[in-house]
N, C-alpha and C positions, 0 to 999 in steps of 0.2 A: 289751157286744156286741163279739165279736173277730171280724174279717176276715181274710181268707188270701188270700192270691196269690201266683201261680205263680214262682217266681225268675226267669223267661227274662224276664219284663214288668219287670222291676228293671233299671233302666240302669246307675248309676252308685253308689257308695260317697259317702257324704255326711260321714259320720263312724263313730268309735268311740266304747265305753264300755269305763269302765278293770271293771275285776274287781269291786271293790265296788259300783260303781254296776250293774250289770249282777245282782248278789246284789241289792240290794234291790230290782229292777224283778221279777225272779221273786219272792218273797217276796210283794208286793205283785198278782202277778198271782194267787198262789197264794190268798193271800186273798179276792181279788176270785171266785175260780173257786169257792171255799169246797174246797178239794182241799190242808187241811192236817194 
């Protein structure tokens, strides 16, 4: 189940993700969506 919402509702920056970690979270989303 994915949820969306709007950026203006987004306060603050909490953190980053470095490059790789950011590649396997698509990967993994990619698979979840079955859209490989």
């Amino acid at each position: 189940q994915i949820i969306t919402i709007d950026k203006e509702r987004l306060m603050k920056k909490i953190g980053t993700l470095d490059n790789q970690r950011m590649a396997k979270i698509n990967e993994a989303i990619k698979i979840s969506l079955e859209i490989q």
